[in-house]
C-alpha positions as CSV (number, residue, x, y, z in Angstrom):
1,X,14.8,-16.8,-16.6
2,X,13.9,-18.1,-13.3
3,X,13.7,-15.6,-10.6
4,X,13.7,-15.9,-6.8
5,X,13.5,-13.8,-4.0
6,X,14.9,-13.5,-0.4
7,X,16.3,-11.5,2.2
8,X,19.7,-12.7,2.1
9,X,21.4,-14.4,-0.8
10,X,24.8,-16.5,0.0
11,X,27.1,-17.5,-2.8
12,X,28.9,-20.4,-1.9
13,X,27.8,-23.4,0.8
14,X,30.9,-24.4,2.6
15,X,31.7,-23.8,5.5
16,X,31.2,-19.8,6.4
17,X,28.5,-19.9,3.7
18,X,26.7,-22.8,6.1
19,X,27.2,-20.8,9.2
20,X,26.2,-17.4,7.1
21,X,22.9,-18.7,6.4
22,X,22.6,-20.3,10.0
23,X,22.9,-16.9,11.2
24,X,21.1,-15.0,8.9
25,X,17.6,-17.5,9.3
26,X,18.1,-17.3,13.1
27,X,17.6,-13.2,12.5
28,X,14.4,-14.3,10.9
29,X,15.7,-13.7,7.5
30,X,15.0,-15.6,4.5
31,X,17.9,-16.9,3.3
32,X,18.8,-18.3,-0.1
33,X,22.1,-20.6,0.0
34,X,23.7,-20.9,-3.5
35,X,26.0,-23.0,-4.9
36,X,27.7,-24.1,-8.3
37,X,28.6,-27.5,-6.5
38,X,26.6,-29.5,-3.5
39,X,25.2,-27.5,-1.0
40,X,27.5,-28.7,2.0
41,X,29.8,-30.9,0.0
42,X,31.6,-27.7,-1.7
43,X,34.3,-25.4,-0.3
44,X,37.7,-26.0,1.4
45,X,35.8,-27.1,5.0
46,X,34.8,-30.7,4.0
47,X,38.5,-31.2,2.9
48,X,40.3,-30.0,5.8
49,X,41.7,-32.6,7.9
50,X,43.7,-30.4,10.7
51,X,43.0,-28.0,13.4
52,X,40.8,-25.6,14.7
53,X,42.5,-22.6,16.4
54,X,40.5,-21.0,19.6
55,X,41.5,-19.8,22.7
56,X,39.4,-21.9,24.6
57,X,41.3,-22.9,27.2
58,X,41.1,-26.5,28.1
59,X,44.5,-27.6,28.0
60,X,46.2,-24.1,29.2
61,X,45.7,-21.2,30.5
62,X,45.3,-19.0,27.0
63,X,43.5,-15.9,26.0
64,X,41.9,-14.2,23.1
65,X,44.8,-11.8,23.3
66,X,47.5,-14.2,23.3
67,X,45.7,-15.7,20.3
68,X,45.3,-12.0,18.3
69,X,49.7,-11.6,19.1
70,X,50.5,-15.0,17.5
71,X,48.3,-14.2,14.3
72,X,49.8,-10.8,13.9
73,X,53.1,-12.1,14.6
74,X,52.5,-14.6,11.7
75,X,50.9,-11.8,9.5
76,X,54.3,-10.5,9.2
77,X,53.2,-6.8,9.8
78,X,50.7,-6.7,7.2
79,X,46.8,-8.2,9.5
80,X,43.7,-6.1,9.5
81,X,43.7,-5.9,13.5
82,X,40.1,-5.3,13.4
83,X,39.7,-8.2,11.8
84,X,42.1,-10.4,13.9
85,X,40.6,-9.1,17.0
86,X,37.0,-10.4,15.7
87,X,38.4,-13.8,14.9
88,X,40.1,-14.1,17.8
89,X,37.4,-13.3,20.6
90,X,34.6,-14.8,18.7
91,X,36.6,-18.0,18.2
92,X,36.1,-20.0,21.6
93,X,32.1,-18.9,21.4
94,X,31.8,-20.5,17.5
95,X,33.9,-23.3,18.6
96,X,32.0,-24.4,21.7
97,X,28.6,-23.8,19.7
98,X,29.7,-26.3,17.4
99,X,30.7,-28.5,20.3
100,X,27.2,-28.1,21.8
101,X,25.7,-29.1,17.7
102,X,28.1,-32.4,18.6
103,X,30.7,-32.1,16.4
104,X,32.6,-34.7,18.1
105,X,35.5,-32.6,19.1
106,X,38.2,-34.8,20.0
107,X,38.4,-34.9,24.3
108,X,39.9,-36.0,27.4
109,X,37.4,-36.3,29.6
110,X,35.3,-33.0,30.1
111,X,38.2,-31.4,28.5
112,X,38.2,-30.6,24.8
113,X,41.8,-32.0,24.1
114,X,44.2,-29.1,22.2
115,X,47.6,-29.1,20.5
116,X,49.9,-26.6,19.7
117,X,50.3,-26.1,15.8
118,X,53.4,-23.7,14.0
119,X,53.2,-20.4,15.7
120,X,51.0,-20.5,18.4
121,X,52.6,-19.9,21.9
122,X,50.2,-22.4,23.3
123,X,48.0,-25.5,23.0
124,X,45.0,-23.9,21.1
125,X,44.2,-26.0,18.2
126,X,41.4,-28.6,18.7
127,X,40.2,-31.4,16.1
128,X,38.2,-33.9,15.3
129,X,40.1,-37.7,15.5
130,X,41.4,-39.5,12.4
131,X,42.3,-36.6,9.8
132,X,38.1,-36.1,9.8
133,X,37.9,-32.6,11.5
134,X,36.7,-31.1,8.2
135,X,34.3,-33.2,7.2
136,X,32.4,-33.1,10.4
137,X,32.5,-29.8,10.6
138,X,30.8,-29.3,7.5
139,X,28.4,-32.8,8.1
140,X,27.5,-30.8,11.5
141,X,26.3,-27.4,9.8
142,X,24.3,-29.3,7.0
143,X,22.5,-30.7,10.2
144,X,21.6,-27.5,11.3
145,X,21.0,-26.1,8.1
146,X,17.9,-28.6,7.7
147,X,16.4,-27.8,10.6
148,X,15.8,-24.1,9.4
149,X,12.3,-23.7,7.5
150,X,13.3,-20.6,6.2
151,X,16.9,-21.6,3.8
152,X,16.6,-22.2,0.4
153,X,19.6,-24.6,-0.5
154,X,20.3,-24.4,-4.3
155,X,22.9,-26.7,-5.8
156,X,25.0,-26.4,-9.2
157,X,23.7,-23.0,-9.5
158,X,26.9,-21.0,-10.6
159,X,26.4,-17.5,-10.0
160,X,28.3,-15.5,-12.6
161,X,27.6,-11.6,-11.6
162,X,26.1,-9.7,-8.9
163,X,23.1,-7.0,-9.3
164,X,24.3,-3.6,-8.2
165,X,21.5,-0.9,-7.8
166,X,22.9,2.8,-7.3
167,X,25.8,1.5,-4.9
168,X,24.1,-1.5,-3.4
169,X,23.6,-5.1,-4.2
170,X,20.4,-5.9,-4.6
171,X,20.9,-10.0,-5.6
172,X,22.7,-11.8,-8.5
173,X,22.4,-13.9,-11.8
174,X,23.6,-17.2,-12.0
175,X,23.9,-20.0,-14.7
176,X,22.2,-23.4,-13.7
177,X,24.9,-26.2,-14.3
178,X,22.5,-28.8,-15.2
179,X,19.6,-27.3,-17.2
180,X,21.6,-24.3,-18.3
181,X,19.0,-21.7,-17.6
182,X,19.5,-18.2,-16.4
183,X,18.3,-17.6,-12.6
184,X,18.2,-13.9,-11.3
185,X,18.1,-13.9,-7.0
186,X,16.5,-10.6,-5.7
187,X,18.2,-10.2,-1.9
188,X,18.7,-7.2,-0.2
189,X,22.1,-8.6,1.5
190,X,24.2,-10.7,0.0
191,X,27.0,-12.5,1.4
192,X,30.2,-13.9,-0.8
193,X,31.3,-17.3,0.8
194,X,32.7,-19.0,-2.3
195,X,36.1,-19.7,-1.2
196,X,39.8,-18.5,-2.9
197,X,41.7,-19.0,-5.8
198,X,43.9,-22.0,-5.3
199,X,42.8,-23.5,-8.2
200,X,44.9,-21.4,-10.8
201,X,47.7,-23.4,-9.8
202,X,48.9,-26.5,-11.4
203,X,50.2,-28.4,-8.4
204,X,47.2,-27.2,-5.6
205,X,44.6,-28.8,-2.8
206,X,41.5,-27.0,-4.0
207,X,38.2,-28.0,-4.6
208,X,37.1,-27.8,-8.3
209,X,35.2,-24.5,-7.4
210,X,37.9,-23.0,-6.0
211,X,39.1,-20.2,-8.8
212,X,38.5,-16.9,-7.4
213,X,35.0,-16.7,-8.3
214,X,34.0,-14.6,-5.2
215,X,36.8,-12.1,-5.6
216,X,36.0,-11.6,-9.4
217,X,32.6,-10.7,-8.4
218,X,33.2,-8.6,-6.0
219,X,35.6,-6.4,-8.3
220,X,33.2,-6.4,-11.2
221,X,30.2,-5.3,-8.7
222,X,32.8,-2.5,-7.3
223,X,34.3,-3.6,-4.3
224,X,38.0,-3.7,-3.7
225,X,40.4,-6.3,-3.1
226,X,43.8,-6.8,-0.6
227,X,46.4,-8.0,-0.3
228,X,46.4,-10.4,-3.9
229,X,49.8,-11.0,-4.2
230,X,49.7,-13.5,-0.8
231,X,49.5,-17.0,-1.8
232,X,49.8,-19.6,1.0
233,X,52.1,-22.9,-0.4
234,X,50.9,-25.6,2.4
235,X,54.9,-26.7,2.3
236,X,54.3,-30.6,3.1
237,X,52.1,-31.9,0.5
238,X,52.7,-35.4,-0.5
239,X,54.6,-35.4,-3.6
240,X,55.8,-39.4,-3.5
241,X,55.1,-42.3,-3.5
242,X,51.7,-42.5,-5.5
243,X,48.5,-42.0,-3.1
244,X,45.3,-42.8,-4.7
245,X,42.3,-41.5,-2.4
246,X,44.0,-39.8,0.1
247,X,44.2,-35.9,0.9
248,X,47.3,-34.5,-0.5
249,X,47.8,-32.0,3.0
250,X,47.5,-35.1,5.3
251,X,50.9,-35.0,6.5
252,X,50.3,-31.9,9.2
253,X,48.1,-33.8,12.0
254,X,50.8,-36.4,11.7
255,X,54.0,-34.0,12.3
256,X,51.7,-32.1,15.1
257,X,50.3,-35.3,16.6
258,X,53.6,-37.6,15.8
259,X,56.9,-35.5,15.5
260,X,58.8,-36.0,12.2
261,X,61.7,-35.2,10.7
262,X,61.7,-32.6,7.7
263,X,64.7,-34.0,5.7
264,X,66.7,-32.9,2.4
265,X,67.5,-35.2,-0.3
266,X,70.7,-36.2,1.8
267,X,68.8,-36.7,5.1
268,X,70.1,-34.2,6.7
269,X,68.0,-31.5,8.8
270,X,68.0,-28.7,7.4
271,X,65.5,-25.7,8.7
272,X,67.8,-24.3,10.8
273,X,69.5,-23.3,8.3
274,X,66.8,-20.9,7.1
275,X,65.8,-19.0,10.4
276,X,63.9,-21.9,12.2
277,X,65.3,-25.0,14.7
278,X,62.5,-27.4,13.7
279,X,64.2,-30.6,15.1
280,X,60.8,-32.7,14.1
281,X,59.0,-30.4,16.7
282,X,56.9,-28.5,13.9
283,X,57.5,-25.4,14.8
284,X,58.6,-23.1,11.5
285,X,55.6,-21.6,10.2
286,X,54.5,-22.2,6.4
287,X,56.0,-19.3,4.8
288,X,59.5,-20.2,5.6
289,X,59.5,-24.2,5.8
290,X,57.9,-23.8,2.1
291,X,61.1,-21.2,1.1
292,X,63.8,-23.4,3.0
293,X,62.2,-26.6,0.8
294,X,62.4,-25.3,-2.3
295,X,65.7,-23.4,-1.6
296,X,67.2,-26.9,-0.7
297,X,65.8,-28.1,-4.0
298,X,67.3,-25.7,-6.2
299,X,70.6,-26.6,-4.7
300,X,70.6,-29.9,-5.8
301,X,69.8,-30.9,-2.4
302,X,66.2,-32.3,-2.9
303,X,64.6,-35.1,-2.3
304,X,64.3,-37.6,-6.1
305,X,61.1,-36.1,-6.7
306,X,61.8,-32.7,-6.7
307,X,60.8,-31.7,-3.0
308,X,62.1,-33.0,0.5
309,X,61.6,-36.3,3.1
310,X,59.0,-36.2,5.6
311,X,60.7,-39.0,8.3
312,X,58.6,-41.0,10.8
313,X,60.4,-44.3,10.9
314,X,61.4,-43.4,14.3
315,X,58.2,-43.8,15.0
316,X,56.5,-47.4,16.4
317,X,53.7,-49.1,14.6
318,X,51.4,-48.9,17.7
319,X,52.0,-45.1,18.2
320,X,51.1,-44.7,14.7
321,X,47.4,-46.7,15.1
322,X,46.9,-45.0,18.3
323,X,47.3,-41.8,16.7
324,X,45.7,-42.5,13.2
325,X,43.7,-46.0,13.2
326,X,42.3,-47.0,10.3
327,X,44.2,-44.1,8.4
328,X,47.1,-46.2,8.9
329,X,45.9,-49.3,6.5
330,X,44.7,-47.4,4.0
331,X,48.7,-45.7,3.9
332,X,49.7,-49.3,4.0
333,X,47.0,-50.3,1.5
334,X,49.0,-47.8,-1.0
335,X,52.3,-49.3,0.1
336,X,53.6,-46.7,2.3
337,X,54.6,-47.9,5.5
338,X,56.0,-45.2,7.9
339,X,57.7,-47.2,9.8
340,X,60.3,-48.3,7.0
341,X,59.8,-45.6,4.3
342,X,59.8,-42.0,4.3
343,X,57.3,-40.4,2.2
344,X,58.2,-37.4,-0.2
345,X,56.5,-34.1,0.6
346,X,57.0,-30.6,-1.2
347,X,54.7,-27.4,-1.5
348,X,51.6,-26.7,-3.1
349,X,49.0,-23.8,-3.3
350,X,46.6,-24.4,-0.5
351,X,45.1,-21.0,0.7
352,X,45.1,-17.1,-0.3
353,X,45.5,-14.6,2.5
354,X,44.1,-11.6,0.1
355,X,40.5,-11.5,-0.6
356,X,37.5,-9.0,-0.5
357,X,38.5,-5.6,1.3
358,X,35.9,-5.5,4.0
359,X,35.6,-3.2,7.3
360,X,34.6,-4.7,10.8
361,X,31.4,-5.6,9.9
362,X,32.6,-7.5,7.2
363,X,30.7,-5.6,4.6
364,X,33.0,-4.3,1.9
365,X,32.5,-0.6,-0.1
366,X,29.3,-1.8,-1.8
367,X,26.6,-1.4,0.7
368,X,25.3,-4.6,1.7
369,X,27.6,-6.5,0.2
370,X,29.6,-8.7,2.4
371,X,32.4,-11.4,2.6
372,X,33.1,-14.5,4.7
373,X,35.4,-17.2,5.3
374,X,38.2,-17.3,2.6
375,X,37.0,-14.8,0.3
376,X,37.5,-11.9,3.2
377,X,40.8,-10.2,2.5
378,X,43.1,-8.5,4.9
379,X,43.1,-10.8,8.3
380,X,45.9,-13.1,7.9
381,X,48.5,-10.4,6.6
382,X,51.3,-11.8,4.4
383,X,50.8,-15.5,6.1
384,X,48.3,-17.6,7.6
385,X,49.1,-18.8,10.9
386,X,48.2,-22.2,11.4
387,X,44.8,-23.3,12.5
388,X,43.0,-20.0,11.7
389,X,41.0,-21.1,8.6
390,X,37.9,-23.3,9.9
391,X,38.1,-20.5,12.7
392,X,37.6,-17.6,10.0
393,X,35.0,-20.3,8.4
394,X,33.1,-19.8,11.3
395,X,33.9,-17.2,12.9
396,X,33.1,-14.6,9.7
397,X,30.4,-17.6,8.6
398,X,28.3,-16.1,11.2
399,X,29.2,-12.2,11.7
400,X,28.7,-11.5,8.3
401,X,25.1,-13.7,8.1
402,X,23.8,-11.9,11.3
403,X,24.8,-8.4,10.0
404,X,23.8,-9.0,6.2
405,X,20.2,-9.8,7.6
406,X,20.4,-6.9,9.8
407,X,21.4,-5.0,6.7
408,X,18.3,-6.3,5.0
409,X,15.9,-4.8,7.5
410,X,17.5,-1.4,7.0
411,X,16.6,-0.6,3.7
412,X,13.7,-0.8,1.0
413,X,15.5,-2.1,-2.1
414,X,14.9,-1.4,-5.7
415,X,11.4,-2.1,-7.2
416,X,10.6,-5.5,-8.5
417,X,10.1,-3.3,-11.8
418,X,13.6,-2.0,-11.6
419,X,15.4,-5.0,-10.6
420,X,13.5,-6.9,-13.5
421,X,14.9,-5.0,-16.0
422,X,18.4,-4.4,-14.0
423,X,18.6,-8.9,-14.0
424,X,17.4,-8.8,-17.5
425,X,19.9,-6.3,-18.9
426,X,22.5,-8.5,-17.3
427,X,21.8,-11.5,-18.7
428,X,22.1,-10.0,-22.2
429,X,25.5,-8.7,-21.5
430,X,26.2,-11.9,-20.1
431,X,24.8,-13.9,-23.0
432,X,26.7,-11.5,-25.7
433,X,29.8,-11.9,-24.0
434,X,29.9,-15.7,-24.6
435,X,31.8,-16.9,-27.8
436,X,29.2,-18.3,-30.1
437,X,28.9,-22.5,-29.7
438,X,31.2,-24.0,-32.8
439,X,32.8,-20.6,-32.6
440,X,36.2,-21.6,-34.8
441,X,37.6,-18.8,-33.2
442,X,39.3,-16.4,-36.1
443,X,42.3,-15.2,-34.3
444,X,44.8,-16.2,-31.2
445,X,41.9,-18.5,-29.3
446,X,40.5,-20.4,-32.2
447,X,40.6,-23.8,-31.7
448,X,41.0,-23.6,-28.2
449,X,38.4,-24.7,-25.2
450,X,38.2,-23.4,-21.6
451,X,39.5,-26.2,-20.3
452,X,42.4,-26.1,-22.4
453,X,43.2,-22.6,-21.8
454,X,42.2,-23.1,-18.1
455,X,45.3,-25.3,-17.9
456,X,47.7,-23.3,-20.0
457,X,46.9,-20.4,-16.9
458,X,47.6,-23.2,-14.2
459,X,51.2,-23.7,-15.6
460,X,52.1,-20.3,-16.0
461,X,50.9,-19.4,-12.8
462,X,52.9,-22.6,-11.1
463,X,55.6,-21.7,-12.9
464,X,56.0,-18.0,-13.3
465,X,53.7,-16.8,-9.7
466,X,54.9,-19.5,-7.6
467,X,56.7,-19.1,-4.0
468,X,59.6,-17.9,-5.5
469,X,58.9,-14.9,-8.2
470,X,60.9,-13.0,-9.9
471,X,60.4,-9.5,-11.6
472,X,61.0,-10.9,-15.4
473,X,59.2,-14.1,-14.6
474,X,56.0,-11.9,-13.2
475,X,56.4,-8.9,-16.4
476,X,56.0,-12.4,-18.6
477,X,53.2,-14.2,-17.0
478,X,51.1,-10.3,-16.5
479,X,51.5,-9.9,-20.6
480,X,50.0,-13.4,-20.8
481,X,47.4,-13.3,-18.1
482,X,46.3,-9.8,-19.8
483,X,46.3,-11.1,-23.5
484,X,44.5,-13.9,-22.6
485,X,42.0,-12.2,-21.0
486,X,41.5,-9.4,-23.3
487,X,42.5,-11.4,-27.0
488,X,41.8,-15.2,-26.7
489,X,39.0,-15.5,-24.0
490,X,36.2,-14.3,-26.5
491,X,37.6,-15.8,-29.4
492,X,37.5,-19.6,-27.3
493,X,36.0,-22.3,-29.5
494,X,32.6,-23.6,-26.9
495,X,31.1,-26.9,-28.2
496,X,28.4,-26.6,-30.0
497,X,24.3,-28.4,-29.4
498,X,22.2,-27.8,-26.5
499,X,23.0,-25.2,-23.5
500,X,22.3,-28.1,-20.9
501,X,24.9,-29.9,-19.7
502,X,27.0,-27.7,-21.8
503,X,30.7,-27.8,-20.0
504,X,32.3,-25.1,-22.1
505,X,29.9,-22.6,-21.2
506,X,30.5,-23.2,-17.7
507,X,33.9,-23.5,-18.4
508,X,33.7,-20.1,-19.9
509,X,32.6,-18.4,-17.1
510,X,35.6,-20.0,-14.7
511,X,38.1,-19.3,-17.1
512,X,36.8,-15.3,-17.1
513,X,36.9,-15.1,-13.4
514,X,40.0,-17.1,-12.9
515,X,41.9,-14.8,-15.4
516,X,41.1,-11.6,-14.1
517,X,41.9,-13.0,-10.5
518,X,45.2,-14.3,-11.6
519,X,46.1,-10.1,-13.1
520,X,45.9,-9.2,-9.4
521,X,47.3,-11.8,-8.2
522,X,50.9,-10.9,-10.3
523,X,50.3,-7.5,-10.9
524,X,50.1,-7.0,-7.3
525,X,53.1,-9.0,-6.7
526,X,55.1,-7.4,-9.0
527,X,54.1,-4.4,-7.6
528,X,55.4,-5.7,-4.1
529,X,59.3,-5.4,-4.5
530,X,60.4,-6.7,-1.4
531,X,60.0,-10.2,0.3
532,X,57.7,-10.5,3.0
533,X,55.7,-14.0,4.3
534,X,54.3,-16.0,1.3
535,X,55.4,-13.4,-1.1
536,X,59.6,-14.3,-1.9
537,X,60.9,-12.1,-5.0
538,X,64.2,-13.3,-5.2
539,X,65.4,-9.4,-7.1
540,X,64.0,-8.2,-3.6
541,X,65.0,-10.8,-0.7
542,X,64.9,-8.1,1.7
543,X,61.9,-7.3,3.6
544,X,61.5,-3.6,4.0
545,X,59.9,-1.4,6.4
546,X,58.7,0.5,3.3
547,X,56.6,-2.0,2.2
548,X,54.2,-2.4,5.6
549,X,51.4,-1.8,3.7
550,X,48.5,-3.2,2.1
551,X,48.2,-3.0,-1.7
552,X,44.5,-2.5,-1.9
553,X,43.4,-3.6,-5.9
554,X,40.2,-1.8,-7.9
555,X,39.0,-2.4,-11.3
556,X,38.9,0.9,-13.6
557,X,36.2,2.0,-15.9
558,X,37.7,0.1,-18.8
559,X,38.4,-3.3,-16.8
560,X,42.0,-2.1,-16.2
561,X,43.2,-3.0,-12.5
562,X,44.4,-0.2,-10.3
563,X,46.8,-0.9,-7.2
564,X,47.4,1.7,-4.7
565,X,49.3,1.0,-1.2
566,X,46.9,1.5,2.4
567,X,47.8,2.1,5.4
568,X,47.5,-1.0,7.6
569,X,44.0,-1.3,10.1
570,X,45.3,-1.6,13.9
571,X,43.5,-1.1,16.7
572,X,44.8,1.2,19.9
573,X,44.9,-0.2,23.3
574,X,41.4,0.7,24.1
575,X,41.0,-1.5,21.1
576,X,39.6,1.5,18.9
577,X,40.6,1.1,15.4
578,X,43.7,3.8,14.6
């Protein structure tokens, strides 16, 4: 077992794992950045082609307060405030730091050019030109990242449990993906920047490392989770014609940037009819244009594929290029041209608004354990308002990396002694755990690999924990989720011959995260009987005042989840938390 040491371990390198360990080194910590796919070329941040949301001010008069009212207002009742507040006045400072790092920031002039995006009451969102603001977002904190002497940047390490010493992490084990040997990080902060769970969906825009691993640690290590049952659908995710090598969530810069016209299967308009005047504007927010899509749909309304038309022949040829440029021939060099054809669009799991339950500091119940970027629960309520990711990227990125290394100089943690034995104890369990390689299974998973089972969760979950849910369809997919967790996950036939390179193990590992992240997921929205944001039970279609709470989720002494209902975090008007 290879062991390593440093201040400050953080488990996942996109981009608020980047910006953690930026802001841990410049504490003078040692950081260790870990994670089970490219350092830098992981994560949701390198895919993300939109906008930025900050209250920065270039285009309008704006405010960090105006920005915290249109979150909430999205949240649907149901945001941390704390949390908002943070992301909200720390936004312009993160955004213009990345300006100064050159970015490239799309500009008039001086002026760092903004555009309004669903929800916001202003023009707040900046980007980076042609569909590329993720990428060099992520290209930019890689180049700060080398300049620091003291990060340790580990790649295709998959870390598989975290060390917990008498109610504090003290550092993790993790599974190398290439060699398959054990590692064991001693840290006396760790940080859990490994993304969501969009990935137990069939039809999704996730990474391949994007299957809950960072709230299934967190639950195992002891911390708590909120607000599970709030899946984000990105509603206009190209569905048809065929698009070979081409982000699947393009299609927002172009209605922000362009207009377009959000059609049913008969062309007709048809938000309006679901609470929101659109008009090619792109004003409803995510949670309803999904519902009204899929509602048209199942009225025999939709568009030949199953979803609805995304419109921009109105559009000229030379608008397009101006907008788009070389985007534009590689549509036409997969036979879509806008300005004759619309393109088929319909929803598909892009983002989870639950996550780690963490205070203001971002640390959660387990004393210096903390949680950035999309694995922090609680801040975008019941819906994300648009924008706010790549803001809580950076935003949480580089509160939680300061405070975690701050955290680190607190405390004296365990004995090398003690932790030795704690990381070799662990790798045991871990070890026995794992079916035996040629394992032929006796019982309800023989035969079966990972992957396999891996995509018989990804149906059910499309198709049973989808947008629309229903109390039957969730009762059938929990009894599933649970007995595969509990009956056919250690009975799962792994491929025998050498660990390295071995994909079932890994595999393995996935599978036992992702499964006990998709139990929250529906038994926290079957819990939930009302509708409310991305959460639609069509038994409850009412929202109820009832139900403004946060469903806060714990795992019990014999791996049984426990749900009980919070209070929701606001702050007073002296900003206080109440």
């Amino acid at each position: 077992m290879v062991e390593l040491e440093a201040d400050v371990l953080v488990v996942g390198a996109g981009g608020a794992g980047m910006y953690a360990a930026i802001a841990a080194a410049r504490e003078g910590a040692r950081v260790l950045l870990v994670d089970k796919s490219i350092v830098g070329r992981g994560g949701a941040t390198i895919m993300a082609q939109m906008t930025v949301a900050a209250a920065i001010g270039h285009e309008e008069p704006d405010s960090w307060e105006e920005h915290f009212r249109d979150t909430v207002a999205a949240g649907r009742g149901l945001c941390n405030q704390e949390l908002v507040r943070l992301l909200c006045q720390k936004g312009p400072e993160r955004i213009l730091e990345m300006d100064r790092w050159r970015v490239g920031w799309a500009r008039t002039g001086e002026r760092i050019r903004q555009v309004t995006a669903p929800g916001h009451s202003k023009k707040r969102c900046v980007y980076v030109d042609f569909l590329n603001t993720g990428p060099a977002v992520a290209a930019t904190l890689q180049r700060q990242l080398k300049r620091l002497d003291n990060v340790r940047r580990l790649s295709n390490v998959a870390v598989v449990e975290l060390l917990v010493d008498d109610g504090r992490a003290v550092g993790a084990v993790g599974l190398d993906v290439e060699t398959g040997e054990w590692a064991a990080f001693r840290a006396a902060s760790v940080v859990l920047a490994a993304g969501g769970l969009t990935k137990l969906f069939a039809r999704n825009s996730a990474s391949a490392n994007m299957g809950g691993d960072a709230y299934a640690l967190a639950l195992r290590a002891g911390a708590e989770l909120v607000d599970m049952e709030f899946v984000q659908f990105f509603p206009i995710a190209h569905l048809a014609p065929r698009l070979v090598g081409m982000d699947p969530i393009m299609w927002d810069p172009f209605r922000y940037k362009l207009g377009g016209r959000l059609l049913n299967g008969m062309f007709e308009e048809f938000l309006d009819r679901y609470g929101s005047a659109d008009e090619g504007k792109y004003t409803a927010t995510r949670d309803l244009a999904t519902y009204a899509i899929l509602k048209e749909v199942e009225a025999g309304r939709g568009s030949p594929h199953g979803g609805a038309y995304l419109d921009f022949r109105h559009v000229s040829q030379e608008a397009l290029r101006q907008a788009f440029g070389p985007v534009i021939d590689r549509l036409l060099a997969n036979g879509i041209d806008l300005t004759k054809t619309p393109v088929e669009v319909a929803p598909m799991a892009h983002y989870h608004m639950g996550g780690v339950r963490v205070d203001g500091r971002l640390e959660s119940r387990i004393k210096g354990l903390f949680a950035a970027g999309e694995a922090v629960g609680g801040t975008s309520g019941a819906n994300r308002l648009s924008g706010n990711a790549i803001t809580e990227a950076l935003v949480f990125g580089e509160h939680a990396g300061r405070l975690a290394a701050a955290r680190a100089r607190e405390d004296a943690p365990a004995s090398a002694a003690r932790w030795v034995a704690l990381a070799e104890q662990t790798v045991k369990e871990l070890v026995r755990a794992l079916p035996e390689p040629g394992n032929a299974g006796a019982g309800k998973g023989g035969g079966k690999s990972p992957a396999a089972v891996q995509a018989e969760l990804q149906q059910l979950m499309q198709e049973q924990v989808g947008p629309l849910r229903t109390g039957t369809d969730l009762k059938g997919a929990l009894a599933r989720i649970q007995a595969m967790r509990r009956e056919v996950l250690p009975r799962l036939t792994l491929a025998a011959g050498a660990v390295p390179f071995n994909v079932d193990v890994q595999d393995w590992f996935e599978l036992r995260n992702m499964l006990l992240v998709a139990e929250a997921v529906a038994q926290a929205a079957l819990a939930r009987e009302e509708s409310r944001g991305a959460h639609q039970r069509e038994d409850f279609p009412e929202t109820r005042n009832e139900w403004e709470r946060n469903l806060v989720v714990a795992l019990g002494p014999g791996g049984e989840l426990l749900l009980r209902p919070e209070p929701v975090v606001t702050i007073g008007k002296e900003g206080a938390t109440a």
